[in-house]
N, C-alpha and C positions, 0 to 999 in steps of 0.2 A: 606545516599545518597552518591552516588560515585562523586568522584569528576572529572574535566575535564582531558583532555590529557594534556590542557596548563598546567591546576594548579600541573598535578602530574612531566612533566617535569622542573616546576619550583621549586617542592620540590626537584629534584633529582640533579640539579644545585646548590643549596644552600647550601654553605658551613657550617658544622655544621651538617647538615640533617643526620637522619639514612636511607633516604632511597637514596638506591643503588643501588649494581649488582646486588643483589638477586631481587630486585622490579623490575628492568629492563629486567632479565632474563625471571622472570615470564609472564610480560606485552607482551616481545618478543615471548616467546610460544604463549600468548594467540592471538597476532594475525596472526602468523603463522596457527594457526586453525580456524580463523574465516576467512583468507583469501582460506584454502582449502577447508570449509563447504561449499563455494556457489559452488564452482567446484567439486565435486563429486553429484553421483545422487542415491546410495548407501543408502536407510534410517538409515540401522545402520548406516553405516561409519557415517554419517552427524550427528547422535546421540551423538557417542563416541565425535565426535570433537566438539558438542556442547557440553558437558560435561568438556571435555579437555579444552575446553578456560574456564566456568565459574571457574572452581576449579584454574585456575592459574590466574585468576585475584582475587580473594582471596588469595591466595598464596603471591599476587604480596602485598596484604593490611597485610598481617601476616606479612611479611619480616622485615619490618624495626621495628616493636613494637617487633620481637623475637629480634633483632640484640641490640635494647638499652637495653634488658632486660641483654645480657650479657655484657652490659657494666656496665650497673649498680652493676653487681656483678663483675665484677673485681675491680669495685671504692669501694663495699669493704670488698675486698678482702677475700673473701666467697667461698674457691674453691670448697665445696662440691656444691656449690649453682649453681658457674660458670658452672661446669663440665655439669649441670641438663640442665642451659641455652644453653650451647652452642649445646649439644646435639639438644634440640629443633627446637634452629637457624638454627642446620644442615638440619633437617628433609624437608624443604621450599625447599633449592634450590634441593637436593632428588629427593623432588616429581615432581619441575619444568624439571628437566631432565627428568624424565622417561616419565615425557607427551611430552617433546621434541621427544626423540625417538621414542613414540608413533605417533604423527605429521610426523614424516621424514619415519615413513614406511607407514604410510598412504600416502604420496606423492608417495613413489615409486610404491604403489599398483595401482594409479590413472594413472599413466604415458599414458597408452593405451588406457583409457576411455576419457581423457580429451581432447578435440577438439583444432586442431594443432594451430590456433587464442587463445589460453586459457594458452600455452604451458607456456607460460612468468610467467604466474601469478600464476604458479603452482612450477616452478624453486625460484621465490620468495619467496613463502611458505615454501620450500624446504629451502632455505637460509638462512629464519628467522629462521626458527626451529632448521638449523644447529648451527647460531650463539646463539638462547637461551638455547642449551642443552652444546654447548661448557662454554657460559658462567656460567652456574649450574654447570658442572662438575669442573669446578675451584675454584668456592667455596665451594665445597663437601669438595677439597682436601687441600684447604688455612683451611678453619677449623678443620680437623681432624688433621693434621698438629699442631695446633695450642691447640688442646684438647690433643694429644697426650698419647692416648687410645688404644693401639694396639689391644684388642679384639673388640673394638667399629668399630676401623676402617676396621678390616676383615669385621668383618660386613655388613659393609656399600658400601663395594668394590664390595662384591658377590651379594650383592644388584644392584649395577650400571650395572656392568658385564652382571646380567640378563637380564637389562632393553635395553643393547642395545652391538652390537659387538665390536663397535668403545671404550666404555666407558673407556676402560683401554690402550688403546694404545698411549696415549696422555699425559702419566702422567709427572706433573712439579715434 
């Protein structure tokens, strides 16, 4: 059973807790697409974003169970182990992103279909989606950073790059 919005912002308040950006990021996708499903009238579109939200509220449940597992292997001190975990770890906010930029070209595709009374809630969607792929693409790059993999992180770069134009222009 899923838990609430209360009890999962209460995990994410708690100090101590694995769950974090990557949980936050994903949740923020997901309702980024469940606020643009009721506004398009598009059956696929409404498909894909029904899709899009469920995989990142999983996403949002993976996050913090991949994120203790590389803590666990740091504590000890297991780098082949770590390297496997954090890869994993990385995979979450990834996929959160690319459904982010998935969601924000869905918004710009909506822009002329959406009724001028709609416009807000459509810009919102837009917002959120911009803040949950901005916040995935920061932990793409704090962990790869942190794995320090240079083949991994090519990787993972032409990976984001595909997923959206923005993805690389932003780098910390």
């Amino acid at each position: 059973m899923q838990d609430s919005i209360e009890q999962f912002l209460d995990q994410v308040a708690r100090r101590g807790s694995w769950v974090g950006g990557g949980s936050v990021a994903a949740f923020s996708a997901a309702l980024a697409a469940a606020l643009l499903e009721k506004l398009v009238h598009d059956p696929r579109a409404v498909r894909r974003l029904g899709a899009a939200r469920r995989d990142c509220l999983r996403l949002r449940a993976q996050d913090a169970t991949a994120f203790a597992r590389v803590i666990q292997t740091t504590r000890r001190k297991d780098r082949r182990a770590f390297r496997t975990a954090l890869q994993a770890a990385t995979e979450v906010p990834c996929r959160v992103f690319e459904h982010a930029q998935r969601v924000q070209a869905a918004c710009r595709a909506a822009q002329r279909a959406v009724k001028p009374r709609f416009q807000s809630d459509l810009r919102c969607a837009m917002a959120v989606a911009m803040a949950a792929g901005e916040s995935a693409r920061t932990l793409v790059h704090t962990n790869l950073a942190w794995l320090g993999d240079p083949a991994y992180t090519k990787r993972l770069r032409r990976r984001l790059q595909a997923a959206g134009p923005h993805a690389l222009n932003r780098r910390r």
